[in-house]
MARPA-467201 format. One record per residue (C-alpha): residue in three letters; x, y, z. Coordinates in steps of 0.001 Angstrom, whole numbers, padded with zeros to 6 digits, always signed. Example, Ala and Ser with C-alpha at 12.3 -4.5 7.8 and 13.67 -1.06 7.14 Angstrom:
BEGIN
ALA+012300-004500+007800/SER+013670-001060+007140/
//
This chain:
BEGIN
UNK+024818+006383+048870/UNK+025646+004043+045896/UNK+022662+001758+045974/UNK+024807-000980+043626/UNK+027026-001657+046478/UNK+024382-001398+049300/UNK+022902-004380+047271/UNK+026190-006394+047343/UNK+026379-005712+050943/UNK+023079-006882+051713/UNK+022900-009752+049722/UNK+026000-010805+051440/UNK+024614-010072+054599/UNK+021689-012285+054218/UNK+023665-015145+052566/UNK+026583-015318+054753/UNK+024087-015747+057655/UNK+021744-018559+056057/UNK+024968-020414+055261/UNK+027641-019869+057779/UNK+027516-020069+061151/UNK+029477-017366+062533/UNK+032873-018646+064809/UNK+031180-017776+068640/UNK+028685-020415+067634/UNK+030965-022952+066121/UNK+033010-022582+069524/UNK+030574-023675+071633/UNK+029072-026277+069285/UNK+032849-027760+069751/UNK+033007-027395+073132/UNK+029987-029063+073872/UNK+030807-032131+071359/UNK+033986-032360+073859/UNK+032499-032744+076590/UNK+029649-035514+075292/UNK+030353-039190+076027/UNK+030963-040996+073350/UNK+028541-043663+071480/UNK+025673-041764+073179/UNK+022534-040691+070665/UNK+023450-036811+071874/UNK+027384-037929+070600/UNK+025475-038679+066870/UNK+023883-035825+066928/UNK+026326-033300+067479/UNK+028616-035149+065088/UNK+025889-034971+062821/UNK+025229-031145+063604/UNK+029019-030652+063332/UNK+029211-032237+059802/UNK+026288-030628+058362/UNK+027723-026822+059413/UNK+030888-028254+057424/UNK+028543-029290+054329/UNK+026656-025444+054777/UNK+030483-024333+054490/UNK+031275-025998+050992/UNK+027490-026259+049594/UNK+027074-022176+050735/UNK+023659-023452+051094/UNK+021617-022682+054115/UNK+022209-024682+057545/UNK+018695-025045+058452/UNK+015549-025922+055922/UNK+013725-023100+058147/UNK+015295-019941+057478/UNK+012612-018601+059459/UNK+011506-015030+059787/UNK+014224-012604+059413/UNK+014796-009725+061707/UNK+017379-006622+060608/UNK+018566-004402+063360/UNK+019749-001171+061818/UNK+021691+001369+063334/UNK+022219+004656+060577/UNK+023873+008055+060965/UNK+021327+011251+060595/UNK+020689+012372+057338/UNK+020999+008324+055783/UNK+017703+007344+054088/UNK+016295+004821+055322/UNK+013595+003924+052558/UNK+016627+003295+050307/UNK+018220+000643+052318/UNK+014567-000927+053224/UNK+014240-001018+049363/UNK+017402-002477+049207/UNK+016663-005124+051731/UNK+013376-006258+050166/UNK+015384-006690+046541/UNK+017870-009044+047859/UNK+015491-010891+049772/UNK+013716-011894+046790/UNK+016656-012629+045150/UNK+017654-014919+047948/UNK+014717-016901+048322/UNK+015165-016960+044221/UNK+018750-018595+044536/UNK+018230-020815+047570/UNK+019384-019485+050210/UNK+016066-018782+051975/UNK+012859-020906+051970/UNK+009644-018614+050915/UNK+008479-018471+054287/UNK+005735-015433+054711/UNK+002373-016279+054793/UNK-000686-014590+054792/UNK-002359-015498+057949/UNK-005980-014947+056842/UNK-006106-016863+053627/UNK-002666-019291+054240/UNK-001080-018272+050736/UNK+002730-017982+050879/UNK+003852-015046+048789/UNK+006716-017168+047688/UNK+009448-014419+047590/UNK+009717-013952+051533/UNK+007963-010677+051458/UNK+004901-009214+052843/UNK+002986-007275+055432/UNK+005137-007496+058275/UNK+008208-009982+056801/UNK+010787-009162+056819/UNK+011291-007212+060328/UNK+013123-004077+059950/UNK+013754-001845+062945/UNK+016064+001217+062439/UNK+017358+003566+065121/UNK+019418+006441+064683/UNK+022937+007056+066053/UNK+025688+009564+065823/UNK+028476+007544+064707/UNK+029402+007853+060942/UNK+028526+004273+059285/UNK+025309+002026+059780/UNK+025174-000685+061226/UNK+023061-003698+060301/UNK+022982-007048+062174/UNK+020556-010188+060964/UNK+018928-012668+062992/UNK+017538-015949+060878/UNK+015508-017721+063415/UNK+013132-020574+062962/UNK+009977-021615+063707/UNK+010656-024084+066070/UNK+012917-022094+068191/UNK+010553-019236+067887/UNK+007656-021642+069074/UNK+009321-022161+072133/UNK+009583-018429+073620/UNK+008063-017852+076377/UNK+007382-015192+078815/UNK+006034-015030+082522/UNK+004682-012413+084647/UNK+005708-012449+088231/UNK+004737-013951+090674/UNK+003575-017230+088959/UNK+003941-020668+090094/UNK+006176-022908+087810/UNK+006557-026889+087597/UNK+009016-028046+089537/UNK+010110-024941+091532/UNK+007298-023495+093275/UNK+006605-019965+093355/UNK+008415-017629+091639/UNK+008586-014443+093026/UNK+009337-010110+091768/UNK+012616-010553+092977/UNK+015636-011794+091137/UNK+015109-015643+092989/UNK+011854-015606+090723/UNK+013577-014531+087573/UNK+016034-017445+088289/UNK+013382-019729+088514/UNK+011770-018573+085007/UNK+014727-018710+082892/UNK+015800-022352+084521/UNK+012163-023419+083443/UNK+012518-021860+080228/UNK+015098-024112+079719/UNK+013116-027071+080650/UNK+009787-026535+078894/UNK+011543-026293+075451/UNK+012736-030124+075792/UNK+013862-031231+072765/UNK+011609-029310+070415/UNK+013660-026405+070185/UNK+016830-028308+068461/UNK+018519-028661+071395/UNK+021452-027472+073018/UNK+020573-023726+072540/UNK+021008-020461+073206/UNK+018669-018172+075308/UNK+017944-014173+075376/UNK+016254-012638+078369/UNK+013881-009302+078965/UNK+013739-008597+082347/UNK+010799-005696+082379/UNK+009069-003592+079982/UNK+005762-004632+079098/UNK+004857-007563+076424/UNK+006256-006620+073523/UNK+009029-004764+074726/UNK+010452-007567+076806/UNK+010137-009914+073895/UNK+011772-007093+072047/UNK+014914-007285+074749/UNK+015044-010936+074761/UNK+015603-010695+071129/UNK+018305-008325+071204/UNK+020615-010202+073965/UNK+020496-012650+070966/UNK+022454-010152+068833/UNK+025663-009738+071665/UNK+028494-012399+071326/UNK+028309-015788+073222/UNK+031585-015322+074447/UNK+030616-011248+075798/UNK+030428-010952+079744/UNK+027632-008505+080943/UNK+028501-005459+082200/UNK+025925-005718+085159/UNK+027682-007775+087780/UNK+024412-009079+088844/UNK+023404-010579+085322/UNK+026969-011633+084895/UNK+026268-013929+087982/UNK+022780-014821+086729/UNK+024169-015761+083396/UNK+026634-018004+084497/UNK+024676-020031+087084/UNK+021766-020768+084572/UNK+024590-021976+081835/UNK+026183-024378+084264/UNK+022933-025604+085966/UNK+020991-025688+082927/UNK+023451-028426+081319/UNK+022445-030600+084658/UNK+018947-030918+083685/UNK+020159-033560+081309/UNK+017827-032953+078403/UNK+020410-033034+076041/UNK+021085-032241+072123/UNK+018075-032811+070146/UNK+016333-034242+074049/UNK+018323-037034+073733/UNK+019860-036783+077178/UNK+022961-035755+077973/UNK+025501-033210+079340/UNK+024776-030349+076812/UNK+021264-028729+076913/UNK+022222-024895+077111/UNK+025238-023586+074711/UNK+024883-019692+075888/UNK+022434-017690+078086/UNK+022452-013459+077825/UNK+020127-011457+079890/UNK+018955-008050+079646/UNK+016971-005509+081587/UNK+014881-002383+081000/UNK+012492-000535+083831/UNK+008549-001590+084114/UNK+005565-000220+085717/UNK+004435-001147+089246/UNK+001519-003291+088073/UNK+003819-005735+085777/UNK+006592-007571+086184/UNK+007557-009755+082824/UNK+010400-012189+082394/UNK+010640-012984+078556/UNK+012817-015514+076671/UNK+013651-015630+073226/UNK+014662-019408+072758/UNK+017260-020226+069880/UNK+018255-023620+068447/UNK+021983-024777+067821/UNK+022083-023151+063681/UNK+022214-020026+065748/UNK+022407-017975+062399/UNK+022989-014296+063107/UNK+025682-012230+061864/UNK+026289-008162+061323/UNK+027822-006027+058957/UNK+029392-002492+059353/UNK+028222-000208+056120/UNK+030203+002996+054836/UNK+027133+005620+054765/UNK+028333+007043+051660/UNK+030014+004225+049302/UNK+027529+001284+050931/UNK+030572-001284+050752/UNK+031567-003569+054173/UNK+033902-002095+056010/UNK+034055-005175+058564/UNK+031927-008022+059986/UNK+031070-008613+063285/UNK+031444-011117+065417/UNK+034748-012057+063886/UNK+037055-012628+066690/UNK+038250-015698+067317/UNK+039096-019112+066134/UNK+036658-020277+063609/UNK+036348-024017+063398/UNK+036225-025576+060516/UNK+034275-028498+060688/UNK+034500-031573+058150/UNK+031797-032426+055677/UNK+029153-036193+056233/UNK+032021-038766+056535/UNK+032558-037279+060019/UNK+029219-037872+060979/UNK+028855-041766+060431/UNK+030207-042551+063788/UNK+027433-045277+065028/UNK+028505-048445+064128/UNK+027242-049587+061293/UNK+026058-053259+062560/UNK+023669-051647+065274/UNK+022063-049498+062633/UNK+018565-051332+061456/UNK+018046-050739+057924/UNK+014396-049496+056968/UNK+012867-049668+053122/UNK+008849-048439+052600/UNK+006889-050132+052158/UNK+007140-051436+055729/UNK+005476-053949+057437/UNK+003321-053819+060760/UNK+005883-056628+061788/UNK+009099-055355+060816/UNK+007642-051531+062916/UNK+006716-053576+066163/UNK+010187-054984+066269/UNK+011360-051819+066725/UNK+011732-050277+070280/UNK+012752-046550+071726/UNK+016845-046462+071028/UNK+016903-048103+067852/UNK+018816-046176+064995/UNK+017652-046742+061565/UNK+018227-045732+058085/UNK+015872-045534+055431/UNK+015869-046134+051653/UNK+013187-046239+049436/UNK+010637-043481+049145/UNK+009527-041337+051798/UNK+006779-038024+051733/UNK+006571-034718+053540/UNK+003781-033524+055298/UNK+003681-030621+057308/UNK+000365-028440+059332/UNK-001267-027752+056047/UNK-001019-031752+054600/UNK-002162-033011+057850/UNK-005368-030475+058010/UNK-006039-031821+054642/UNK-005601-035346+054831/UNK-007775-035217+057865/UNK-010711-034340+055516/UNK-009370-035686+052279/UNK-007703-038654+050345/UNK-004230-038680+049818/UNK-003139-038312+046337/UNK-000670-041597+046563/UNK-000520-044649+048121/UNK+000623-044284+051862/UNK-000156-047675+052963/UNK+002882-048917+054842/UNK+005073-045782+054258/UNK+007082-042652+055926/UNK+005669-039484+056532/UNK+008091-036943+056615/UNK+007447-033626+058939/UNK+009604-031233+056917/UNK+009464-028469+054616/UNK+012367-028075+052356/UNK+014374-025445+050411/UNK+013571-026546+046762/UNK+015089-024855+043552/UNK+013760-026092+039999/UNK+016861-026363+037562/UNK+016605-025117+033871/UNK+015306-028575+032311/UNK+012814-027988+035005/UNK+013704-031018+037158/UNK+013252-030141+041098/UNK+016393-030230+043411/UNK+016072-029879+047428/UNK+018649-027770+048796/UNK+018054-028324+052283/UNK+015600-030899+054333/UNK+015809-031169+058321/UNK+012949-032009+059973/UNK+010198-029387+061362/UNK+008642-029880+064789/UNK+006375-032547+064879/UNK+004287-031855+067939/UNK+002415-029145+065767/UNK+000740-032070+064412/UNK-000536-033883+067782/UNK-004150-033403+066848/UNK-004093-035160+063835/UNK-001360-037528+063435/UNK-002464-040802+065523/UNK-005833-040627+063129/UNK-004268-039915+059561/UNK-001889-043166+060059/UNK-004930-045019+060823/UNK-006857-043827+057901/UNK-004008-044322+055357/UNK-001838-047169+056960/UNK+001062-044890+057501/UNK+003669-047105+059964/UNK+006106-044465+060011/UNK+006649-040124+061461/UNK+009478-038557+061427/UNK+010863-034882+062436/UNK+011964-033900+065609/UNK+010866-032926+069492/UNK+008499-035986+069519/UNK+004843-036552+069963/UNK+002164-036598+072503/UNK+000090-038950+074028/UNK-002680-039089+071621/UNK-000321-040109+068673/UNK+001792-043067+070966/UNK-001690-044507+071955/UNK-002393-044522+067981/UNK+001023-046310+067468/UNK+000251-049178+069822/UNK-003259-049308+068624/UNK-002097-049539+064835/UNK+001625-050897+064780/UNK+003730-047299+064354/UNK+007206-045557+065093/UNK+008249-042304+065545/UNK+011491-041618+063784/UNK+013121-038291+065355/UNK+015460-037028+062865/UNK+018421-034523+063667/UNK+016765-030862+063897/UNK+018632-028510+061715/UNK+020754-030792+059979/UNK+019591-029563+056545/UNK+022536-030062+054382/UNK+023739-033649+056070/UNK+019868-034994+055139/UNK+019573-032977+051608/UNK+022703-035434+051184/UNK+020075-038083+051701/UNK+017578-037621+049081/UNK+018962-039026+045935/UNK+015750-037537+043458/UNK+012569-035964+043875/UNK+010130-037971+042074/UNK+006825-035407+042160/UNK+004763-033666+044131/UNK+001120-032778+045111/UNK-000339-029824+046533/UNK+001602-027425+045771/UNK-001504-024738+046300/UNK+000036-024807+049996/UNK+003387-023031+048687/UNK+006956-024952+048472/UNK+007040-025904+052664/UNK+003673-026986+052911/UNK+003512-029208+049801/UNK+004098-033000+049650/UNK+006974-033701+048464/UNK+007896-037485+046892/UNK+011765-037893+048084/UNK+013854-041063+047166/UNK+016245-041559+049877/UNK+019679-043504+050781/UNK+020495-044020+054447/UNK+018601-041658+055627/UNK+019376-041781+059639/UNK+017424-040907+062434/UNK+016405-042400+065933/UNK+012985-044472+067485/UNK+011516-041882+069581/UNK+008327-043634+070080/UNK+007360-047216+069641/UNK+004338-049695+069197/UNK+005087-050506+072875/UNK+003709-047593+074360/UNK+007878-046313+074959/UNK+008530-042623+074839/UNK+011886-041676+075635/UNK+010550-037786+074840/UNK+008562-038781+077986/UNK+011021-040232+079915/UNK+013451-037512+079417/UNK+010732-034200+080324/UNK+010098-036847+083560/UNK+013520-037378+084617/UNK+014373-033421+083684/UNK+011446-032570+086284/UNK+012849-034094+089021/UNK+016415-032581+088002/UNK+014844-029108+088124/UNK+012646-029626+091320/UNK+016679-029749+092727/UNK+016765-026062+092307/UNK+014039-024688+093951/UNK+015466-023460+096998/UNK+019136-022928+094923/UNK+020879-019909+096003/UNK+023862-018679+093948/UNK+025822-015537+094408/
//
């Protein structure tokens, strides 16, 4: 095989799905913008998702901050070496990580160093499997952290909030995936798409799950009976009114594929492999012998091309509060759940490895009064070796529940922000001390790397690039009050009010 294009191939593999979502996605990103009501907080946020996909487009810079942990699915004819193209895949992974288009994301979990090239044991996931057709074929699934946080799996029978007992029968496996749905809230950057295991054993069904994430949104199963299943969890989903980003509102789900393998008598599992909106997986069709392209899938269709930020700025601008840090305890208790704000001034990130330390440490600056940002950008150091962030949506924040409500006590923070919301230990800490959580748009990388104007330093960078602080001077930087000094949490309100919605489908029979 000529290795030189084999690189070319990959590389573009690996790019093209970091930086452009492919046109089944765009689709029903669209059609669920369509059918929002306007002037809603679920209407910003898709325009918001919309114009950052259109900014990815133009920037060819990656959608989503979190590139997360990439997974190749490799078909190859007998007799192709497989070592070659695994060596292959590791090269232009470190060059991609080098250029930007993936954030150094593998981490040794004993010691917590990041290896700062995306490789190591285990990342990235490779699984082969031979076929008798005449080309390989290689598909690429990018999927983040806070997506991948919210799989879950159940083994039948189980009893589940809302709706009662679930069953071994495909009533119970109804019931799972509809509370699949709900438990992810807004965490998992709402709407999304979902991949279902019915059977096999744990990691199989995980396995499955996974792969239903690989056929096209717009595919109809082949199994009547999942067919059905598929189509009554999209529609009924969307009337748990969770919402884009948990919001609210009439879009929760965007696509739902299910899958099913045989198990043993003593288990029953029902897994689900929960993906966000920057649904970022495309494939590639390889000659076996010159290593060039020959097509890419999941190219039918109408792509959409969406426009770049100007399309986004659709909340009018006199009901937008501006925000600059310092901020006062005042100015933060005037604030209430709703509120849309945009920030200026300087703002810092902080993600799991900034909170563990600041929970035993000093800061090294000044965070009286200011914004702590729960993100983990793409960063790229230019040749007069000034820093430039290439991408910067928020991370989940709930990660940090155990130590948020104390650290803005300790250091006078008034200000959180990322996305999916916080518990009840960090809103009792924001009435107690005068704070706000700020939920951001989650995955909007590009429309908020638009945002910050300069970095002006950093400090512990012994975390790795993610996990570092990072000093960001911002300009109308937008997001939403979550969570107020009032003891308001509309995260709260909305996993309430969804509870009651799904409790409606207990005894729901479709056919």
């Amino acid at each position: 095989m000529n290795i030189k294009n084999l690189n070319t191939s990959i590389y573009q593999l690996i790019e093209e799905t970091s930086t452009n979502l492919p046109k089944d996605v765009r689709r029903a990103i669209k059609k669920a913008a369509l059918r929002e009501n306007a002037g809603t907080r679920s209407a910003m946020s898709l325009d918001t998702i919309q114009a950052n996909i259109g900014m990815a487009d133009m920037e060819i810079s990656p959608i989503c901050q979190d590139t997360g942990l990439p997974t190749f699915k490799i078909k190859t004819p007998v007799g192709t070496n497989q070592l070659e193209i695994k060596a292959v895949i590791y090269e232009c992974m470190e060059l991609a990580t080098q250029r930007g288009k993936l954030r150094p994301n593998s981490v040794d979990s004993l010691t917590g160093d990041n290896s700062g090239n995306n490789l190591g044991a285990g990342t990235p996931v490779i699984k082969f499997e031979q076929w008798e057709k005449d080309y390989i074929d290689i598909g690429l699934i990018l999927k983040g952290g806070g997506c991948e946080n919210k799989n879950i799996q159940y083994s039948l029978p189980c009893e589940l909030d809302g709706l009662g007992r679930a069953g071994r029968d495909l009533d119970g496996i109804r019931k799972c995936i509809l509370h699949s749905v709900y438990q992810a809230q807004g965490q998992g950057c709402s709407a999304g798409f979902i991949g279902v295991g019915i059977g096999g054993d744990r990691s199989s069904g995980y396995d499955l799950a996974k792969e239903q994430l690989f056929r096209s949104v717009d595919d109809i199963n082949e199994n009547a009976e999942l067919a059905a299943l598929e189509e009554y969890i999209l529609e009924n989903a969307n009337k748990l009114g969770i919402g884009t980003m948990g919001f609210g509102g009439e879009t929760t789900l965007l696509g739902c594929k299910i899958g099913v393998m045989n198990r043993i008598p003593a288990s029953f599992f029902v897994s689900v492999a929960y993906n966000c909106w920057a649904f970022r997986r495309l494939g590639i069709k390889i000659d076996a012998i010159s290593g060039s392209i020959l097509a890419w899938k999941y190219d039918d269709g109408e792509k959409i091309n969406f426009a770049g930020k100007q399309e986004a700025d659709s909340q009018e601008e006199d009901k937008v509060i501006k925000l600059t840090a310092p901020i006062t305890e005042a100015k933060i208790r005037s604030l209430k759940v709703g509120d849309v704000v945009e920030i200026s001034g300087m703002m810092y990130t902080g993600r799991d490895a900034i909170h563990k330390y600041l929970s035993t440490n000093d800061s090294p600056i000044d965070l009286n009064g200011q914004i702590i940002y729960h993100c983990g950008p793409v960063m790229l150091k230019s040749e007069d070796d000034v820093w430039h962030v290439k991408a910067a949506g928020p991370t989940t924040s709930i990660r940090e529940e155990p130590y948020q409500g104390d650290i803005m006590k300790k250091f006078g923070i008034r200000a959180v922000m990322g996305k999916g919301g916080m518990g009840p230990k960090t809103l009792k800490a924001l009435g107690e001390h005068g704070g706000v959580y700020l939920n951001a748009i989650g995955g909007a990388a590009q429309y908020y790397a638009d945002c910050i104007k300069s970095v002006q330093g950093v400090d512990l960078m012994q975390f790795g690039i993610p996990e570092a602080m990072w000093h960001l001077q911002v300009e109308n930087f937008r997001a939403v009050v979550t969570m107020d000094s009032h003891g308001n949490s509309l995260h709260e309100d909305i996993e309430k009010s969804s509870l009651e919605k799904l409790s409606q489908f207990k005894e729901a029979v479709y056919s």
